[in-house]
N, C-alpha and C positions, 0 to 999 in steps of 0.2 A: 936296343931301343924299345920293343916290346918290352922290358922286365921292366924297365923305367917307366913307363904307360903303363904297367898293372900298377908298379907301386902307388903312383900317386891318383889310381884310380880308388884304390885299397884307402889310401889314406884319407882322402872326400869321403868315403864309404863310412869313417871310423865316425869321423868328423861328423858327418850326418847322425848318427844313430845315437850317439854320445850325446848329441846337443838337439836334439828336436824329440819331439812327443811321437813318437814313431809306435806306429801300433805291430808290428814285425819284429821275428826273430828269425834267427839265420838255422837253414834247415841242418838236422843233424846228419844227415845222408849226404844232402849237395846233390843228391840225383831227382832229374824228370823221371815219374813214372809212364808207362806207358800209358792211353786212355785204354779205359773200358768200350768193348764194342758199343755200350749206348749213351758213349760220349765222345767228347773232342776235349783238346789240350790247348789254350794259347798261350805262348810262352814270351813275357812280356821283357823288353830286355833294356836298359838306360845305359850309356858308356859315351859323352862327350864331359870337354873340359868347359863349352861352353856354357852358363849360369848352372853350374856342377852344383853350387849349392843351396839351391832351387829345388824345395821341398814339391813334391807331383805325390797325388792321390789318384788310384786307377777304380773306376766302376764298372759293372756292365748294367746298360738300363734295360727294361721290358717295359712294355706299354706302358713307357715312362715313369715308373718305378727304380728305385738306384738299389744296385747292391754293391756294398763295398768290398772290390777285393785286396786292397792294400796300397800301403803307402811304397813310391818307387825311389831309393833313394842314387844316383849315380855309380854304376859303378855293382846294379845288383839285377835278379829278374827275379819275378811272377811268375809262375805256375799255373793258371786257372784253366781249372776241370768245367765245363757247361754243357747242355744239351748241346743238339745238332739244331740247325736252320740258321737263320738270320737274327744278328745283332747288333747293338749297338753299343761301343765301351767311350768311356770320356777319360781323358789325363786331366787333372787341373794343377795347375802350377802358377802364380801369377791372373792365369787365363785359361781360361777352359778349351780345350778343342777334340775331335770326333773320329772314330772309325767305325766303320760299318763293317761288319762280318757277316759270311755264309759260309758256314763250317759244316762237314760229313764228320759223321760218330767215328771213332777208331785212328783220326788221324790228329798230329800234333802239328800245331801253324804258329809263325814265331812275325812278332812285332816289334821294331823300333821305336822307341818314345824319345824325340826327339824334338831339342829346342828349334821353333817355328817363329819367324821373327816379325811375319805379319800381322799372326795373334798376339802376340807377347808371353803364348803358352807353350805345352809343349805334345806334339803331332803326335799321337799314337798312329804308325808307320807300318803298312802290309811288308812284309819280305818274301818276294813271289819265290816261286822255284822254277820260272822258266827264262830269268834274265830280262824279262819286259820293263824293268821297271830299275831306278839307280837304285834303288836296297834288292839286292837275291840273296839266295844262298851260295852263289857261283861266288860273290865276295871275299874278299881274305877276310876284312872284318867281321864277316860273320862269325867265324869260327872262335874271333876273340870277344865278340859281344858273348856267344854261346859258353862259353867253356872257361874263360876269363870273369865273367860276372857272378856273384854270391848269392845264390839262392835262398831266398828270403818266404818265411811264412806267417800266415796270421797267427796274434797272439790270441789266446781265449778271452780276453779283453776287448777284441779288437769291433765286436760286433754293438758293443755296449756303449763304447767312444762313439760310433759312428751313429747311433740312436741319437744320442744327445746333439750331434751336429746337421741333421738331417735335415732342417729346413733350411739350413744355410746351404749345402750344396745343391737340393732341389731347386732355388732359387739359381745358382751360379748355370747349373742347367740348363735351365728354359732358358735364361737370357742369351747362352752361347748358342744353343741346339736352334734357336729360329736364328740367327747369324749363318750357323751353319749350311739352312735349308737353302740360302742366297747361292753357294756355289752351283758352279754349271752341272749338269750330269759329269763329263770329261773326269772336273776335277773329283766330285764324287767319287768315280768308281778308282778313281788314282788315291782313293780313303779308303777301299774296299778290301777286304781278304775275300779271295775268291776260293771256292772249294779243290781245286785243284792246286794251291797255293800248301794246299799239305802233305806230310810227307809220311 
């Protein structure tokens, strides 16, 4: 059953990158590096058959500034290197929706981007490591989001596309980000990567 679930995760995967303007190419290595002691690693990860093929865009913002770190297509992860503190990254797919992070240098913290059926977008998802939460690492799936999914990197292109589309996601932004500000703390921090969330 698993080899049946890579294939036709593989096959979306083809199917995505074949046919959409995808600013990614698939890394030569396949491996996470470790972080540098004066960073952190979030290691972003997509693997449902639901709207599988349902293009998502990942950024991380700074005093609401965007930077792009790539397009997520089903089926693959991200890799992003960034400081340590607090942040805050957006998936858009359809719709835009939020995680907040507070990440320590040297350690790697893994996210599910997962379709969210209240937004119509899709959840960029903390995966704790102490079990408190339905995404951990104590999961079976994790090990096949982790290890099962096709590590994907920016092209050298990729900064140049996202220039020229920039006010269009600024805009998709602000409209979701005050949306966002509505939820309760509770759900908030159930948005949150907490620094011990790494590993």
């Amino acid at each position: 059953m698993k080899s049946l679930l890579k294939l036709v995760a593989s096959l979306s995967f083809i199917a995505f990158m074949s046919g959409c303007s995808t600013q990614m190419v698939k890394s030569k290595t396949g491996l996470i590096q470790p972080p540098t002691d004066d960073q952190a690693t979030i290691v972003f990860m997509r693997s449902s058959f639901i709207a599988s093929g349902v293009g998502v865009e990942l950024f991380e913002i700074t005093d609401g500034e965007l930077e792009f770190i790539g397009n997520l297509p089903n089926g693959s992860k991200v890799a992003h290197k960034t400081e340590p503190g607090q942040k805050v990254y957006m998936a858009y797919g359809n719709a835009a929706d939020f995680m907040i992070a507070n990440v320590e240098a040297g350690k790697t913290y893994y996210s599910i981007v997962r379709p969210n059926w209240w937004s119509g977008g899709f959840a960029p998802t903390p995966i704790r490591t102490d079990g408190s939460s339905n995404y951990h690492t104590g999961l079976s799936e994790f090990e096949s989001w982790k290890d099962d999914s096709t590590l994907l990197e920016l092209k050298p292109t990729a900064q140049e596309w996202f220039a020229e589309r920039r006010k269009k996601y600024e805009k998709i932004y602000r409209i979701y980000w005050n949306k966002f500000q509505t939820k309760s703390d509770d759900k908030k921090q159930q948005r949150t990567l907490n620094p011990q969330d790494g590993i």
